[in-house]
N, C-alpha and C positions, 0 to 999 in steps of 0.2 A: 759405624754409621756414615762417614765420610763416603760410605761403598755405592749410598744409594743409587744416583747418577748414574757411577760407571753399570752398577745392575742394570739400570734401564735400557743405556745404550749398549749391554754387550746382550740382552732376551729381555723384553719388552714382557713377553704375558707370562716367561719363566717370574719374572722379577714380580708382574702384577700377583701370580700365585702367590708367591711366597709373602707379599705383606697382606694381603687378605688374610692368610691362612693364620700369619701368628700376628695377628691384631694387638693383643696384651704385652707383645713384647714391643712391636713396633708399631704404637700408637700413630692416628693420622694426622696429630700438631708433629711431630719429629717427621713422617715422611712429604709434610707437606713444606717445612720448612726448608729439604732439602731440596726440596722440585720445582721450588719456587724461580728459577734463574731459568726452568724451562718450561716455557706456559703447556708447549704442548705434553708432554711426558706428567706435568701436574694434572691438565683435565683427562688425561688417559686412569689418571691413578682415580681421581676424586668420583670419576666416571663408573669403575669399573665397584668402587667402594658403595656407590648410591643403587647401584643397579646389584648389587648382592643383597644389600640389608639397606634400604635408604634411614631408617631409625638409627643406622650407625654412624652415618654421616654429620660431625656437627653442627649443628644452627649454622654457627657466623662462617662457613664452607658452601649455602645454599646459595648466595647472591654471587660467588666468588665460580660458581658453578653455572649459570645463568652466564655471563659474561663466557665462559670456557666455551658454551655449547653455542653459544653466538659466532662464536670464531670456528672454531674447529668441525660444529656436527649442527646447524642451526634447522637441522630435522627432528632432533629431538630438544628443543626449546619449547614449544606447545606443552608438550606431554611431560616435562617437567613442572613447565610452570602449574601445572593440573593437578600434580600428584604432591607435590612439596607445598609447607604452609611455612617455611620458614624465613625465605626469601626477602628481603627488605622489596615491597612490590614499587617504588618509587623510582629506586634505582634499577628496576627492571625493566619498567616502560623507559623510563631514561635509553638504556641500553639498545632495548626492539625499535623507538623511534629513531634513534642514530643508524640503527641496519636499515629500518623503513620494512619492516617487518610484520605487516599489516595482522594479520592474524592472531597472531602474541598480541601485538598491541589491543587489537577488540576485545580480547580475554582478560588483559587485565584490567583494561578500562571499564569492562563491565563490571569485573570484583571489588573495583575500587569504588563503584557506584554513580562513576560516570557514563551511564547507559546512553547519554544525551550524544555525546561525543561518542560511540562504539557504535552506536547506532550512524550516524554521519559517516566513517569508515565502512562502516557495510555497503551502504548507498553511494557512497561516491570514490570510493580505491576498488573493492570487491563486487560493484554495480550486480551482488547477488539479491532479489527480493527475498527468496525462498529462504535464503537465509536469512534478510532480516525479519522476516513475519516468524522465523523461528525464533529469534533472539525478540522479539517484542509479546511475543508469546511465553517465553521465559521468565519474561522483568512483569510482565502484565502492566503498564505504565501507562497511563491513555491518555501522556501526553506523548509517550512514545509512539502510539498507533497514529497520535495526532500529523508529526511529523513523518512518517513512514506517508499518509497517506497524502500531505500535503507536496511528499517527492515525486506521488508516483503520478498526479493529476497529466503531466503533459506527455505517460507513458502508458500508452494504450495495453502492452504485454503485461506492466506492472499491477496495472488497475485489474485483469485476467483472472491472477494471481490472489488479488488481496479479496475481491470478490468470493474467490473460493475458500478462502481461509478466515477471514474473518467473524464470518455469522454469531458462531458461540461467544466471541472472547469483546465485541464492543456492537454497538446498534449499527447495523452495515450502513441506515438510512446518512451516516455523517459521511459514509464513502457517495453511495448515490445521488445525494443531493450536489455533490462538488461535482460530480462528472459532467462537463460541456455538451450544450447540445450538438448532434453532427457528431461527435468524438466516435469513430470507429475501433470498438471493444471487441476481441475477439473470442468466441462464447460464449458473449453478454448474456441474450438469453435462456443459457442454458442455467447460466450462475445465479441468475437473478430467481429461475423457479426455488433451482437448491436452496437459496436463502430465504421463502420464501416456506420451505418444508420444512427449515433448519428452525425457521421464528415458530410456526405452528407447534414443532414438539416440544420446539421451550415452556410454550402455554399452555399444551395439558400437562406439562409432566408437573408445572407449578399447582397447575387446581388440582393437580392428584393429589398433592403433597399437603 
């Protein structure tokens, strides 16, 4: 077992083969205990083990993995954080705010149910709207639509934006009425009909109902 190491360092994916392949003999508390002196040749292992069977991967190995993917591959950080529930998520925003890792961070800030602050990150690191009418359209929060649209008041493109998406999900009338007179909107009137067609089928479709 002393061998593992030298395995790595003399075939890296011969070696990954072979501790996949006989798992029962060479469990992932002994090959990670030996890997441990070499972080990268551990998240190559821990990596290769979540991406075969991620069920196989133990619990207290997912945070330990999160921190690996940070360093080493911080492209597939997202798409972990998505697909594993095992992660301590505390120490995982810990980690993406230390990188400044804006996207991780919104994701978990979301999961953790601080939408208040994810939402804030969207709007002012990712200055995406579309994305956050996506994400406040997700949470449906209306104090979230509150602040989305209280960001977007001195942003002519943003107001554009929320005009057209809005109608179904809150009363557009709390966007129109904040809008400045003079504020030059671009497709105002176009959005304003839509919302406008959008209110009327909400109301037969309610006296249908």
């Amino acid at each position: 077992m002393e061998r593992i190491p030298a395995l790595m360092n003399l075939d890296q994916q011969a070696a990954l083969q072979l501790f996949l392949e006989f798992q029962a003999e060479l469990p992932t508390e002994l090959i990670v205990s030996r890997l441990e002196a070499n972080q990268r040749q551990l998240y190559l292992y821990l990596d290769a083990v979540y991406s075969r069977n991620s069920r196989s991967l133990p619990p207290q190995h997912h945070g330990t993995l999160v921190r690996l993917y940070a360093t080493y591959a911080p492209g597939k950080v997202l798409r972990f954080l998505k697909t594993s529930d095992e992660y301590p998520m505390k120490e995982a925003l810990e980690e993406t705010t230390m990188r400044g890792m804006v996207p991780e961070r919104i994701y978990l800030l979301g999961r953790m149910g601080n939408t208040k602050a994810a939402l804030e990150l969207i709007m002012t690191e990712l200055v995406d709207v579309e994305q956050a009418v996506s994400f406040c359209k997700e949470h449906d929060e209306s104090e979230l639509w509150d602040d989305l649209i209280n960001y977007s008041m001195d942003k002519p493109s943003f107001i554009s934006v929320l005009l057209n998406n809005i109608g179904t999900h809150i009363d557009p009338r709390k966007l129109v009425e904040k809008i400045e007179p003079g504020l030059r909107i671009p497709g105002l009137r176009t959005s304003l009909i839509q919302i406008i067609r959008d209110y009327n089928l909400q109301v037969a479709l309610q006296e249908s109902c």
